[in-house]
N, C-alpha and C positions, 0 to 999 in steps of 0.2 A: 156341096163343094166348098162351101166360105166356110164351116164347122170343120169339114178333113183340114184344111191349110191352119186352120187356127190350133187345132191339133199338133199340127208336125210344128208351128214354131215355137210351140212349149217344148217340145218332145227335149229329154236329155239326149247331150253326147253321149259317146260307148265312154265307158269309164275305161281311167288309163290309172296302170298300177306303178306308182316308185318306191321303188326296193332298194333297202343298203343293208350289205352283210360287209362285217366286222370279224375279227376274228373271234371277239366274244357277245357280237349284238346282230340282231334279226329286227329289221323294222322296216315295215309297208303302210303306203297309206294309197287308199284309190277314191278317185275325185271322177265326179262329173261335172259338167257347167253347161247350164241353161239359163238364157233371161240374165244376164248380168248376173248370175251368182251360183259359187262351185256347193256342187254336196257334196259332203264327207261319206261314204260307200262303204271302208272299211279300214280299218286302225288297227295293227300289234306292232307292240314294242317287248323282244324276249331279249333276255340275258345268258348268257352260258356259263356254265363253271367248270368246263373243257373247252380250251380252244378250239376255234375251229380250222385246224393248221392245215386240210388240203381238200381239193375239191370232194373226192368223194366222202369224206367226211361232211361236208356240207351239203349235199346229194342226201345220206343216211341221216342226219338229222331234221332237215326240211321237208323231204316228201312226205313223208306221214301225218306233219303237221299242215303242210297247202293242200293235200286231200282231205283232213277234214275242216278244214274252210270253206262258207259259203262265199266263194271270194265273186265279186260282180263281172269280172273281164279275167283275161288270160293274158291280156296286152300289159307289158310292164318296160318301163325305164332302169336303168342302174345308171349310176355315175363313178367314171371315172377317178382316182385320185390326181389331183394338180399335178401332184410331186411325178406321177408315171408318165404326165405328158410333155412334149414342146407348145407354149403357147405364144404365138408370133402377131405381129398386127402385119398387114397388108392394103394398099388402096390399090381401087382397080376403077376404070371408068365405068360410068354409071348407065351408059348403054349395054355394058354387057349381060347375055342372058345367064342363065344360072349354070345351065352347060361349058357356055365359054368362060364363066368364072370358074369351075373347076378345072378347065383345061390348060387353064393359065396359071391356077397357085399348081398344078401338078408341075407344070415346066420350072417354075422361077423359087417355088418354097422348096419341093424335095429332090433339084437337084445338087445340093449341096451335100443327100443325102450319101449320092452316089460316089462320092469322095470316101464317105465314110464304109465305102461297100455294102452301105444298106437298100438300094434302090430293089423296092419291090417288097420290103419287107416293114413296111408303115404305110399306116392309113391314117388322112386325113377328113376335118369338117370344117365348118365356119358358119358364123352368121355375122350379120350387118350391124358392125355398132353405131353407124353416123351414114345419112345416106349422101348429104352434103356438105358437110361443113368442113372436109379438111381445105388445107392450101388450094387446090386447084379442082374442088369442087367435085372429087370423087366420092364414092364410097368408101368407108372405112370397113373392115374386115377383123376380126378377131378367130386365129387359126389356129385348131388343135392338130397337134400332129404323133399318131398313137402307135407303137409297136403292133403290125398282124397278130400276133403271137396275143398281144392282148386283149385284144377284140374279141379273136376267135375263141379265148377262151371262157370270155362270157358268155358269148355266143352257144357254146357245148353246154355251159352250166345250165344255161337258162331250157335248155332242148331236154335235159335232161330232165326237169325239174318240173316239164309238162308246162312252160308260160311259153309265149310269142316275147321276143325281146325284140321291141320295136323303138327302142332309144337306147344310144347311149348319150352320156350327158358327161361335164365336168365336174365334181363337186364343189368348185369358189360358184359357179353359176348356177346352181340349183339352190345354194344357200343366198346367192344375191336376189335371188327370183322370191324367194319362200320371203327374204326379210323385205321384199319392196311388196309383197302383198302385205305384211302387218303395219308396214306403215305410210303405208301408198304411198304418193312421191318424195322420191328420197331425195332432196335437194342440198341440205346440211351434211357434210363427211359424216360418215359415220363406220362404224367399226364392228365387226361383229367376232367374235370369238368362241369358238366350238370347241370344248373342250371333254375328251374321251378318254379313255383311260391311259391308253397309250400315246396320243397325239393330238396338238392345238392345233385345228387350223383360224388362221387369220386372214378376213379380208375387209377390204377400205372400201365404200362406196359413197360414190359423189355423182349426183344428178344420174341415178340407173346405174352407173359405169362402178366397173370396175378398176380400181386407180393401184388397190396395193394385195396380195395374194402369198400367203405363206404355213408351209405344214411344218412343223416343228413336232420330232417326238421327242417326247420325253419320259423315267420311270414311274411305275405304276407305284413308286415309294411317295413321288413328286404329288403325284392328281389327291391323293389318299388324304393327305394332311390340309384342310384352309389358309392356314397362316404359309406353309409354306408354297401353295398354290397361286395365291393372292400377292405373294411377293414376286411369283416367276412371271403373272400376268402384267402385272406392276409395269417391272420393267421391259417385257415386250409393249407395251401400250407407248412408253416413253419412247421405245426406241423407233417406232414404228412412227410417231409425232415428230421425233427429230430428222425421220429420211425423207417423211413429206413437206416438211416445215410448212407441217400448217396447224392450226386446230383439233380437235375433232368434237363433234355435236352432241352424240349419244353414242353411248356404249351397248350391244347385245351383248347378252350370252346367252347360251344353248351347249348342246351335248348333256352324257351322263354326268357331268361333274356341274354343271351351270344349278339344278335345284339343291345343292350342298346349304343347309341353313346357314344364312349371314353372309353368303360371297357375295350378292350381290352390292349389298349393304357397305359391305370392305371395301371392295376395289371401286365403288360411289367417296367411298371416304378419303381412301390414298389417291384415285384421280382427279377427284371433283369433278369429275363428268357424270352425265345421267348417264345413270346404266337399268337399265332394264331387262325381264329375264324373255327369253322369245317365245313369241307363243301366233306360230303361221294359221293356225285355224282360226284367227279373229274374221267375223263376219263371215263364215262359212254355215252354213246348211245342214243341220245332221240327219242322216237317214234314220228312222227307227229305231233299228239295232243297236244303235252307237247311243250309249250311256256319258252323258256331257259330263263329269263327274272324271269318266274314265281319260277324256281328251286332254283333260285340265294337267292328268298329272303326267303326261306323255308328252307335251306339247313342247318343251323345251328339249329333248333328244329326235323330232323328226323335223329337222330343219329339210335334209338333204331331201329325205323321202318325199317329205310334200313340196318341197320346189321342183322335185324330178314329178310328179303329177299332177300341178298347177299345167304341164305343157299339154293337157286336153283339152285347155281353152282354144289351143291354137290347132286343133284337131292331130296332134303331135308333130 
């Protein structure tokens, strides 16, 4: 009996898969955690040189490739883009149960919707950024508020695609998630910067939080060149200093464009901030399979993926 229990509290989580498709990138990572510490399960990062401009194009290029993967689970996360959602804050008392919390941002968040004759046709989430600390000793709430139309079409993708899609997530939070595992407590501002071929996102975090949150696209003329990528970051870094007016500690970067030789080096140079290149698998586990070689040179494009399957810690 004492050898079966010692058994099950080694035993792994079910491994959980986070997926981000791009119009021109495919990238999964799937994570277990047991004992204080995630395995790495499984790792691709693909490129396209056709876009991927509609679902069943993305349907025809992926299933052949997830059927011949030994992939560990069928359970998988996607995230959301910022820019598709309303992100609101809310406090609500701190006796209410989780039910009554939904029943209550249903009444007082989307009925404003109903103005706009959208009532019924968005869905909403939330989790708890502060359970005491506002003014009058509520919970704090940070609320996503997403078009049906958009859900559900993940939802089709993922059916179609043969996975269980058991999350969806935001993308500024799966990157704040991914970058507070590489540097465990984020207490200093710090800045992270994902930059892809077509779009920068930027986010600010100070003590876990989320303080500042911005997608910016830009031409694939723009990402191609350093000097002139490193001038456009430049000045988002400044401007984004001057709306917080404060500091900021360390700079990431991450995306397809972040291992460009010498950026990081530049924008160390033009900001004087530490900048560092991201890399979410520090202190992770690898299974067998996974070639540490191969993780190295991936690890600055799956920000989003591995923050969207860091959430197996929490049994999703």
């Amino acid at each position: 009996m004492k050898v079966k229990k010692l058994l099950n509290f080694w035993q792994r989580t079910s491994p959980l898969l986070g997926i981000e498709i791009t119009h021109n990138q495919f990238r999964l990572i799937g994570l277990s955690y047991t004992n204080g510490h995630y395995f790495l399960e499984a790792s691709l990062a693909l490129s396209f040189n056709e876009p991927l401009t509609n679902d069943d194009l993305i349907i025809k290029t992926l299933s052949p490739l997830l059927q011949k993967l030994n992939l560990p689970t069928k359970k998988a996360a996607i995230a959301l883009c910022s820019s598709e959602v309303i992100l609101k804050e809310a406090e609500v008392d701190t006796r209410l149960s989780s039910l009554e919390i939904e029943k209550f941002l249903q009444f007082t968040l989307l009925e404003n919707l109903a103005e706009k004759k959208e009532t019924g046709k968005s869905s909403f989430d939330y989790q708890i950024i502060n359970k005491t600390n506002t003014k009058h000793g509520n919970k704090l709430l940070q609320v996503a508020i997403a078009p049906k139309t958009l859900i559900e079409r993940w939802q089709n993708l993922f059916k179609r695609l043969h996975l269980q899609l058991k999350i969806i997530d935001i993308d500024c939070y799966a990157v704040a998630r991914a970058l507070s595992h590489q540097l465990k407590n984020i207490k200093e501002p710090t800045m992270i910067i994902m930059i892809d071929a077509k779009k920068i996102l930027t986010a600010v975090v100070i003590q876990e939080n989320i303080v500042y949150n911005q997608v910016d696209f830009i031409s694939s003329e723009l990402s191609s060149s350093i000097t002139s990528l490193a001038e456009q970051l430049t000045k988002k870094i400044e401007q984004v200093i001057s709306l917080l007016k404060r500091s900021i500690a360390k700079l990431i970067l991450a995306g397809e464009k972040a291992p460009l030789p010498g950026l990081v080096e530049l924008i160390a140079a033009r900001t004087k901030i530490q900048t560092l290149l991201a890399n979410p698998f520090l202190g992770m586990k690898l299974s067998p399979q996974i070639a540490p070689e191969s993780v190295v040179s991936i690890a600055p494009l799956m920000l989003i993926s591995c923050g969207l399957a860091l959430r197996v810690k929490y049994a999703y």
